[in-house]
py3Dmol code that shows the C-alpha trace and the ligand (Angstrom):
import py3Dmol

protein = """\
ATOM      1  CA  UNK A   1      22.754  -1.420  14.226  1.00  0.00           C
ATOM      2  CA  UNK A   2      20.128  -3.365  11.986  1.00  0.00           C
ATOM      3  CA  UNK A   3      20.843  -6.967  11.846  1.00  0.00           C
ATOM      4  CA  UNK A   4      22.109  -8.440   7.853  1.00  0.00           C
ATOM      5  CA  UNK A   5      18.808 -10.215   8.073  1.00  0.00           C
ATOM      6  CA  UNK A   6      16.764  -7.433   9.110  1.00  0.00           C
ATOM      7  CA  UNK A   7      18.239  -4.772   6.988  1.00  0.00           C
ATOM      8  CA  UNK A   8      18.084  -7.118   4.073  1.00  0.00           C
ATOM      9  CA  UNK A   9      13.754  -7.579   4.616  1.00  0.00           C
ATOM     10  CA  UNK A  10      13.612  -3.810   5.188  1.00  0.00           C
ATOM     11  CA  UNK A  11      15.599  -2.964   1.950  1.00  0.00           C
ATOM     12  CA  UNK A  12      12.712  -5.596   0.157  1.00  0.00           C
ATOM     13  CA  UNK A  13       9.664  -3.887   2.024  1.00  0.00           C
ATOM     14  CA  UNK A  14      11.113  -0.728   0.064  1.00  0.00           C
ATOM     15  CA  UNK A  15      10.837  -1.990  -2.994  1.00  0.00           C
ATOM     16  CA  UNK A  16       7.402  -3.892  -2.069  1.00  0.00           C
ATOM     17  CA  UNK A  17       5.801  -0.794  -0.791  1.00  0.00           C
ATOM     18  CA  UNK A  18       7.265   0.894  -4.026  1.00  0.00           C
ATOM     19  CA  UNK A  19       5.878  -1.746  -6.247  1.00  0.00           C
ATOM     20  CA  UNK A  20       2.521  -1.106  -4.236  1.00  0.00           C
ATOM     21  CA  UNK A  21       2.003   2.246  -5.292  1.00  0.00           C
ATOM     22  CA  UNK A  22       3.226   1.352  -9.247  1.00  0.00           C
ATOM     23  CA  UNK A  23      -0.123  -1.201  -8.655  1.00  0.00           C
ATOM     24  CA  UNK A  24      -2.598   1.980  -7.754  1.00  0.00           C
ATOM     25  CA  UNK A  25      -1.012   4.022  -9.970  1.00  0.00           C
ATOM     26  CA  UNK A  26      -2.145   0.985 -12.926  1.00  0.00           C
ATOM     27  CA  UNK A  27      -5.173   1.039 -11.652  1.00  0.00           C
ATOM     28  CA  UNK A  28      -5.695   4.861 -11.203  1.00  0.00           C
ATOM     29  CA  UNK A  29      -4.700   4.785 -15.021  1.00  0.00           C
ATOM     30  CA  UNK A  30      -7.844   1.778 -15.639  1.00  0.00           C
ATOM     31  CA  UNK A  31     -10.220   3.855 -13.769  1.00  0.00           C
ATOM     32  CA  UNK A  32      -9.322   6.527 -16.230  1.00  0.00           C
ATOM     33  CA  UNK A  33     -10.015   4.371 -19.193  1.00  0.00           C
ATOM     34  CA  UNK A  34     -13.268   3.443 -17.109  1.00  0.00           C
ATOM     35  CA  UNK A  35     -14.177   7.130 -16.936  1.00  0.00           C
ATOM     36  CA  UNK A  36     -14.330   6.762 -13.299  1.00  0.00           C
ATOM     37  CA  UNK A  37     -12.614  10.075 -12.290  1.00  0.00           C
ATOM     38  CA  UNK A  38     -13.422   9.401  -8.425  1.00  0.00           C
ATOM     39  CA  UNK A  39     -11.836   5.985  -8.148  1.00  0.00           C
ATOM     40  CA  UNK A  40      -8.578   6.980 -10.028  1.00  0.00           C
ATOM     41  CA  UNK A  41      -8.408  10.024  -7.642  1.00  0.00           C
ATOM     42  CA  UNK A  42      -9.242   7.345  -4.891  1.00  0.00           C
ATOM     43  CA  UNK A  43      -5.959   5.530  -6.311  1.00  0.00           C
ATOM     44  CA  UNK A  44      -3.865   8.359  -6.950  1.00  0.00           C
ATOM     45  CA  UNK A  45      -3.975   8.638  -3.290  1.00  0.00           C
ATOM     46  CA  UNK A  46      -3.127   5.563  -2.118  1.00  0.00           C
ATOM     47  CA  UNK A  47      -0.324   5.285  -4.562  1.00  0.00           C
ATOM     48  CA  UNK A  48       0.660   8.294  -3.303  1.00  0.00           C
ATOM     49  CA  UNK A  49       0.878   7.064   0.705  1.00  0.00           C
ATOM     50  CA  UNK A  50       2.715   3.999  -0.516  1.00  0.00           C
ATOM     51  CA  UNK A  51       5.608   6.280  -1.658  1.00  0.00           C
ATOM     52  CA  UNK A  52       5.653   7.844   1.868  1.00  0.00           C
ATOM     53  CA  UNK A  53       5.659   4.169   3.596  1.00  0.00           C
ATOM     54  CA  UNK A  54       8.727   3.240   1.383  1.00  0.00           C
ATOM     55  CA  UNK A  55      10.410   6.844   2.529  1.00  0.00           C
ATOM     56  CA  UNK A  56       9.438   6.030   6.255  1.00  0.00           C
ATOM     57  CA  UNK A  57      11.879   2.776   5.539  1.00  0.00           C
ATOM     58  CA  UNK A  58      14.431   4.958   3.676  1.00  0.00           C
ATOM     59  CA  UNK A  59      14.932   7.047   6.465  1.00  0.00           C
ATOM     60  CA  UNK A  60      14.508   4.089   9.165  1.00  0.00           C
ATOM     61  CA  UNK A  61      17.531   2.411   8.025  1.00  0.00           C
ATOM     62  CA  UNK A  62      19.451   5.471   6.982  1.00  0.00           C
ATOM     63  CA  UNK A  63      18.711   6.789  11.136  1.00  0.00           C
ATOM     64  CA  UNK A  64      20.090   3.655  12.205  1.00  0.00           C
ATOM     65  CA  UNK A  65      23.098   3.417  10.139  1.00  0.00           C
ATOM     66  CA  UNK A  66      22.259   1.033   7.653  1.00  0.00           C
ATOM     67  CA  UNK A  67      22.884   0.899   3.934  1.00  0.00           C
ATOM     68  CA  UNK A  68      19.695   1.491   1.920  1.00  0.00           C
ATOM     69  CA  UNK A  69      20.147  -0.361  -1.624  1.00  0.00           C
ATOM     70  CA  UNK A  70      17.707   0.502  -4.465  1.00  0.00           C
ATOM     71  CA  UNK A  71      18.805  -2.959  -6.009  1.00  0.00           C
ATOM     72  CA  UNK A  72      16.022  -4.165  -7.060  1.00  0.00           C
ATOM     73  CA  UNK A  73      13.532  -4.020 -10.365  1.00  0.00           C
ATOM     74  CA  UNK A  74      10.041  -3.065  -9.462  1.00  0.00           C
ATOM     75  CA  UNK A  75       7.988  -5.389 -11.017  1.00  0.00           C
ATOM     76  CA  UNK A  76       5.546  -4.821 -13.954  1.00  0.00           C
ATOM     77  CA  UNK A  77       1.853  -4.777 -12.227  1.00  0.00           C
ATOM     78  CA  UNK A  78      -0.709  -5.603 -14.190  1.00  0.00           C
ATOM     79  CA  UNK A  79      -2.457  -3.393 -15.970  1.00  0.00           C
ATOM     80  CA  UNK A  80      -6.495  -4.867 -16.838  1.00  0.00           C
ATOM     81  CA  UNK A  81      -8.993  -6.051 -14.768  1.00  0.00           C
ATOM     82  CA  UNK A  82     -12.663  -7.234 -15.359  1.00  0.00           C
ATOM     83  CA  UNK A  83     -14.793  -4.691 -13.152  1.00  0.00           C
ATOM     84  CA  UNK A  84     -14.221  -2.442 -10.859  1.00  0.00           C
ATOM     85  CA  UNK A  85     -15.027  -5.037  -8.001  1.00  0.00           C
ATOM     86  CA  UNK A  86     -12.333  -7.093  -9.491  1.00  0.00           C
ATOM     87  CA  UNK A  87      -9.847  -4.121  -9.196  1.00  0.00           C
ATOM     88  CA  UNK A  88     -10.622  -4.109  -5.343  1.00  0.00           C
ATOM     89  CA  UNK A  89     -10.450  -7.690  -4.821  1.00  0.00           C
ATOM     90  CA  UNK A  90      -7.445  -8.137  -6.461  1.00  0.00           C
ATOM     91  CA  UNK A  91      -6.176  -4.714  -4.729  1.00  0.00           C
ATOM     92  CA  UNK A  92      -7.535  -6.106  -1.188  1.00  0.00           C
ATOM     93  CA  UNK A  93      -5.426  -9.795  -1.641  1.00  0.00           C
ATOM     94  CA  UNK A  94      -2.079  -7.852  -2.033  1.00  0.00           C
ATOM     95  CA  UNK A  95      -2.273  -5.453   0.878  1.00  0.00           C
ATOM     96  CA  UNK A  96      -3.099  -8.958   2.813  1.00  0.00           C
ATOM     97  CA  UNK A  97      -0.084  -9.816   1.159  1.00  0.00           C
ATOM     98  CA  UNK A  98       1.635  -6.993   2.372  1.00  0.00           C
ATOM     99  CA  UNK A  99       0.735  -6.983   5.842  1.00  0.00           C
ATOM    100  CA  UNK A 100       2.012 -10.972   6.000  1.00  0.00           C
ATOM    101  CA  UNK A 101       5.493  -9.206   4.911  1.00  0.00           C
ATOM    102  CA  UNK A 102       4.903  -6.948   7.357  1.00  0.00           C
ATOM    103  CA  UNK A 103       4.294  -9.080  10.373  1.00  0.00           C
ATOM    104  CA  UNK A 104       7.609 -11.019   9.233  1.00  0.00           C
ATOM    105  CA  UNK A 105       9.882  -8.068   9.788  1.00  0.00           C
ATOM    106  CA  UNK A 106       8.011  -7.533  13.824  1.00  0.00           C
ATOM    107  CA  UNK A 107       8.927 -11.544  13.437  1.00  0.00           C
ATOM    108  CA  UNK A 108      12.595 -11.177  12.890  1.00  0.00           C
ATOM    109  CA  UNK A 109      12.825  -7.680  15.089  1.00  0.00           C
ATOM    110  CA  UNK A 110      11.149  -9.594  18.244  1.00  0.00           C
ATOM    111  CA  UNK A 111      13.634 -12.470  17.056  1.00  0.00           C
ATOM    112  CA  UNK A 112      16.502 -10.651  17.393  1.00  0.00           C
ATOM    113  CA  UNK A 113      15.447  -8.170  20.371  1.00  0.00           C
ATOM    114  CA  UNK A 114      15.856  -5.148  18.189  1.00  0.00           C
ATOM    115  CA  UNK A 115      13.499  -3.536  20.015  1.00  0.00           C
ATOM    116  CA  UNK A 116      13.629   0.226  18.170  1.00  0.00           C
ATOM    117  CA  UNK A 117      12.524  -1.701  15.179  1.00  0.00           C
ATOM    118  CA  UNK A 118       9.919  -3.284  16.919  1.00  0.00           C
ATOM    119  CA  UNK A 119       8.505   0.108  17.903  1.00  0.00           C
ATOM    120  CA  UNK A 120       9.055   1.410  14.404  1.00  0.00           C
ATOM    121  CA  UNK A 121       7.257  -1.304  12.882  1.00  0.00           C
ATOM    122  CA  UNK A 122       4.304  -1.278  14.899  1.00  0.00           C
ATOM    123  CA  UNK A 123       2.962   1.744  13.038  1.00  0.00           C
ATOM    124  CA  UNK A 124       3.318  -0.434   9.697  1.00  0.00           C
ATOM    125  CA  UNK A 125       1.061  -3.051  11.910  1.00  0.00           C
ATOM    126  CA  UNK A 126      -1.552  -0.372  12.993  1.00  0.00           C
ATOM    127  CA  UNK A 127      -1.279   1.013   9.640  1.00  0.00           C
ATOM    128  CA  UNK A 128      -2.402  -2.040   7.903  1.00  0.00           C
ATOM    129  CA  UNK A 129      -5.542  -2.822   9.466  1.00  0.00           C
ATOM    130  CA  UNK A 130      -6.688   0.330   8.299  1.00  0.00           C
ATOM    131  CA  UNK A 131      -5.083  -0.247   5.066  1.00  0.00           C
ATOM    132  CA  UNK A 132      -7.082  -3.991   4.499  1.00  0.00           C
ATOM    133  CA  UNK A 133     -10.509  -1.667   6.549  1.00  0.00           C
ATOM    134  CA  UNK A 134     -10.428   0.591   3.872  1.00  0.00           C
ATOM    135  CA  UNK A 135      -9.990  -1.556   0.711  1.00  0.00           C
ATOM    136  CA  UNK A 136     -12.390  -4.278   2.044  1.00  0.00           C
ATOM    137  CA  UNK A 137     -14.764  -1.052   3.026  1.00  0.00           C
ATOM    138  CA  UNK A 138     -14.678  -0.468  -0.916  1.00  0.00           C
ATOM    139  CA  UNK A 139     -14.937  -3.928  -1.673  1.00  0.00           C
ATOM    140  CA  UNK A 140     -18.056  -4.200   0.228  1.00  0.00           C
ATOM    141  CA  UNK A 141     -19.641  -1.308  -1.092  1.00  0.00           C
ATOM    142  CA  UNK A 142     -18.922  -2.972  -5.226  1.00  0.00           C
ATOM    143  CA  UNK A 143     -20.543  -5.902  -4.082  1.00  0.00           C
ATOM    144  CA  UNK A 144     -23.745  -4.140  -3.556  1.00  0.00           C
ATOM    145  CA  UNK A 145     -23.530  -1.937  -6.556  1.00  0.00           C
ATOM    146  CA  UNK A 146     -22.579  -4.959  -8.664  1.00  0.00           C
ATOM    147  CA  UNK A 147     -21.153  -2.725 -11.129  1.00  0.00           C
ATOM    148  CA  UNK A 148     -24.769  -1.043 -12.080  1.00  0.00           C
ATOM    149  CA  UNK A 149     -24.003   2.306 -13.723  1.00  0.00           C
ATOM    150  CA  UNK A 150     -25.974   4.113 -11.625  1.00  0.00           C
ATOM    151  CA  UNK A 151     -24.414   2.702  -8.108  1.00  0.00           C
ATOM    152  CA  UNK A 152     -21.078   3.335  -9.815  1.00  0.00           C
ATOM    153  CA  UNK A 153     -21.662   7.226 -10.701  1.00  0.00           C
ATOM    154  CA  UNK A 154     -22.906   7.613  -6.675  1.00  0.00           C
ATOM    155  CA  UNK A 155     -19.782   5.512  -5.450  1.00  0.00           C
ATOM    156  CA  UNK A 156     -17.410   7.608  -7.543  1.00  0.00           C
ATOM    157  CA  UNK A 157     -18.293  10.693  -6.106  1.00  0.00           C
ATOM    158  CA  UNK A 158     -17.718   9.600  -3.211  1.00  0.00           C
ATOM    159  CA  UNK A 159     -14.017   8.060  -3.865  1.00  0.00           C
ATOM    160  CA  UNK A 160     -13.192  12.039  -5.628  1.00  0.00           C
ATOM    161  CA  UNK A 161     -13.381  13.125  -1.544  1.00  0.00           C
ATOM    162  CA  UNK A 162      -9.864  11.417  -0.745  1.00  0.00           C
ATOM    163  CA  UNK A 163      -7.337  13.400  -0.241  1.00  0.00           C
ATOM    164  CA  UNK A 164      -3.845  12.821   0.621  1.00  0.00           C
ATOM    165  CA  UNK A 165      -2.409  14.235   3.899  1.00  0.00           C
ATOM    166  CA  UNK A 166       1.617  13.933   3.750  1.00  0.00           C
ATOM    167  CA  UNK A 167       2.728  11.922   6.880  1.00  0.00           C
ATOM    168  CA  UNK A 168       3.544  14.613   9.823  1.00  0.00           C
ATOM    169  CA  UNK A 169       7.597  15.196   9.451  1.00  0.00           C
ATOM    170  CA  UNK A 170       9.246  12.771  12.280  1.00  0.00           C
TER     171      UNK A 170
END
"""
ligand_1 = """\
3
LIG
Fe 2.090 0.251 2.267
Fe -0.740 -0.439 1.375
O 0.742 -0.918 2.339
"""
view = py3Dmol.view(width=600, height=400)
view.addModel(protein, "pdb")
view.setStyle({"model": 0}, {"cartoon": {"style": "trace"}})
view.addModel(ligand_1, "xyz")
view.setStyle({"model": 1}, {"stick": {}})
view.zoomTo()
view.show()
């Protein structure tokens, strides 16, 4: 059984990881507006893998009998942003954000010697490094293109590549 406290942060992770992917999927729509096909494909994606992290929780709990609540408003994101660079620096400061929450629940799992959750939730902890790598990767590369047209047009061909693999079935 998951602890009141636990199952309580792992209910909120839902709807953070849920409120994640409404954030891409604002700024898939920007790049749109941008006429930057590749970096709202780039988004898409990444929206996209934030719905499967929230269903990875879903089924967590429901597996070990707890009571999943949807009981909470996703919050507006926003929906502007200055440059492109901006996009990815604001986009890079909430997946740190995200992998502080993260760390929390492996706090209150080691905490409570709830060790299946600890095991669960060291994917989440793998998964974010590579989540911050590949957002800071981005970040780096718009802050030598400095939002030139030309460095742009070659970066957005590169972000149409993405794809999205769904997560293996566990
Ligand atoms: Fe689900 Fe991007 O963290």
């Amino acid at each position: 059984m998951l602890s009141k406290k636990l199952l309580r942060a792992m209910n909120d992770q839902i709807n953070k990881e849920i409120y994640s992917a409404y954030l891409y999927y604002s700024m898939e729509a920007y790049f749109h507006s941008m006429n930057l096909p590749g970096f709202a494909n780039w988004m898409n994606v990444q929206a996209l893998e934030e719905l499967t992290h929230a269903m990875k929780f879903f089924n967590f709990i429901n597996e070990r009998r707890g009571r999943v609540l949807i009981d909470k408003a996703i919050d507006a994101p926003p929906t502007n942003w200055k440059t492109p660079k901006h996009v990815f620096e604001e986009s890079f400061k909430h997946e740190q954000l995200v992998t502080a929450s993260i760390n929390n629940l492996v706090k209150i799992a080691k905490e409570e010697n709830d060790y299946a959750s600890d095991v669960f939730l060291n994917w989440f902890v793998t998964e974010q490094v590579e989540e911050e790598s590949s957002f800071d990767g981005v970040l780096q590369k718009l802050a030598m293109v400095k939002d030139q047209p030309g460095g742009l047009f070659m970066l957005d061909k590169e972000m149409a590549a993405r794809v999205f693999t769904p997560p293996a079935a566990e």
